[in-house]
Phi, psi and omega in degrees: 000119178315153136341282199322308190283319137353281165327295214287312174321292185278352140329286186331267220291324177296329183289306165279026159269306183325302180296285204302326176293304168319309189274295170323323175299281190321310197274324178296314175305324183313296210325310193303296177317302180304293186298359211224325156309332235249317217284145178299152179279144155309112168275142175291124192254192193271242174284123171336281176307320155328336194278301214281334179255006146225188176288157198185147170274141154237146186204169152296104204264139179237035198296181183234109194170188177284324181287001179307112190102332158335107155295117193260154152249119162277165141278114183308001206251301190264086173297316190251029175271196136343129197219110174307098184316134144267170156266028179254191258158096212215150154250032174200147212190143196181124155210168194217217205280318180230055167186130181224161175223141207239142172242134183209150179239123199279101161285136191195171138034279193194113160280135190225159201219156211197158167208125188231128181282107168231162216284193185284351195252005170068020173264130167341127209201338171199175164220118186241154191313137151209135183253087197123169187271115176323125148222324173230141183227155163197138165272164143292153182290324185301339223007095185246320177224134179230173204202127198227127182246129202246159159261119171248029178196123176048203204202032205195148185244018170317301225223066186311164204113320207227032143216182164217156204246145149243111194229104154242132177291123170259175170230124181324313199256007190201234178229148171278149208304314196138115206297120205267340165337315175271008140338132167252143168011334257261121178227113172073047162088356189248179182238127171326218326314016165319140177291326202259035208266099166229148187235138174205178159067071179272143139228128197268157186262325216154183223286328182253316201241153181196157171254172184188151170281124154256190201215111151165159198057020167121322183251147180252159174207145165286112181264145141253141167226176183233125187290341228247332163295318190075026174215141170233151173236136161280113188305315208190142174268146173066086184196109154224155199035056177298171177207135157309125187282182178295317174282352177067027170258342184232135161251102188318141169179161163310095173257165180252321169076264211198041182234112172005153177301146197079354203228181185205171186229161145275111162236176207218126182245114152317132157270342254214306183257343185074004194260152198249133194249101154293124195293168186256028155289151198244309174317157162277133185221111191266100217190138145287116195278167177219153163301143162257321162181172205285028132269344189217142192232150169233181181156136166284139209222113173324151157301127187286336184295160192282152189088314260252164170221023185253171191209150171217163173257124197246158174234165182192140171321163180264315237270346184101306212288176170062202198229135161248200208216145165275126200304296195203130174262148182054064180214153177203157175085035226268144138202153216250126159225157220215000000 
């Protein structure tokens, strides 16, 4: 067999790599477009700013429509009323009174991904480092400070260990603080430096102190850090992705306990007492949960049916007690600004 034939041969086979990629993109998009014809119109709410000046969610909208992916705004009053369209587009969302922040993802091809700061008018206002597949995004309540967290290894918080995180705090208004991975460590008076040492899932306490999920060797724990120390210390084992109560006294978060790989319970940790509350959610929810106000934590839960590519936001007591219930349907990504 020649060079020549050699060449021309695996040209052939790159060109029907090319067409079949080509033709598969093309045929997801057809699906998409027909399902997206098919889908009920979204009813429409009033003027943004009008919205933006009481109180209100902001969310991810994941209705079947034009508006699919599209940051919706409610009234905290209507949750499941009418929802007023932003122009950005995000697959992760966090806001606070005039700043909100979006990981958003471009698809093709070869998918590419961005995180951007915007401003109260939903305009482009920065751009900040992001490496890796979007998963969590927060603000600080001042928005002063934000945190964005990536996978840039595997793609799932199943199995620590088997993937690895990038999570950096920028100051909305300066430079950024740092990727917090290099923080050091501290569990149980000693210090981590394990390769496999990973931190995601911030929520600030102030300007300095924050919680955050670490990670190694297989186990997770809740920190606190200091931005201005460059160090966390470990609170409590079996704690991913918290959130700060309104009061600053509990924190929300994901356990995994004694439940199959993949899967989480909702519980709720006293900072004051150390006693641990498990939510009356039954489901797994892989989700940074958010306050509704100091009784109720909400947090997004995929649809169970097979195809759907939708989602909605459930609420439930913080206290264990009651049944929970859905907050806002064909929604992700919640956050209550006030």
């Amino acid at each position: 067999m020649s060079l020549r034939f050699r060449i021309a041969l695996l040209s052939a086979v790159l060109l029907l790599a090319v067409i079949g990629a080509t033709g598969y993109v093309l045929n997801i998009r057809k699906n998409q477009a027909t399902a997206l014809a098919a889908a009920p119109v979204v009813p429409q709410g009033g003027d943004l700013t009008t919205l933006r000046a009481a109180p209100h969610l902001v969310f991810r909208s994941t209705a079947l429509g034009p508006e699919y992916g599209r940051v919706a705004v409610v009234p905290l009053s209507a949750p499941d009323g009418p929802r007023t369209f932003t122009p950005a587009s995000c697959e992760r969302v966090y806001a606070t009174n005039d700043d909100a922040i979006c990981l958003s993802a471009k698809r093709g091809l070869v998918t590419t991904y961005q995180a951007q700061l915007l401003d109260s008018s939903w305009a482009k206002s920065r751009e900040l480092t992001l490496t890796g597949i979007p998963s969590r995004a927060r603000l600080s309540r001042d928005g002063t400070l934000a945190a964005t967290t990536t996978f840039v290894f595997g793609d799932s918080y199943a199995n620590p260990g088997q993937f690895s995180t990038r999570t950096v705090v920028t100051r909305t208004a300066g430079a950024e603080v740092g990727d917090i991975e290099d923080f050091k460590l501290v569990v149980g008076g000693k210090a981590i430096t394990a390769a496999d040492k990973n931190l995601w899932g911030v929520t600030f306490h102030d300007d300095d102190k924050f919680y955050a999920t670490a990670a190694s060797g297989g186990t997770t724990w809740l920190v606190e850090g200091s931005l201005s120390g460059r160090t966390v210390k470990a609170l409590r084992s079996d704690v991913e992705c918290p959130s700060l109560s309104p009061d600053r006294t509990r924190v929300a978060f994901k356990k995994h306990g004694d439940l199959p790989a993949g899967r989480w319970r909702l519980a709720v940790h006293d900072l004051r007492t150390g006693t641990e509350t498990v939510l009356a959610e039954q489901h797994s929810v892989d989700d940074q949960v958010e306050w509704l106000d100091d009784g109720t934590v909400i947090y997004g839960l995929p649809r169970q049916a097979d195809g759907t590519a939708s989602s909605d936001v459930w609420a439930v007591p913080a206290d264990g007690s009651g049944t929970p219930r859905v907050l806002i349907k064909d929604a992700w990504s919640p956050a209550v600004v006030r």
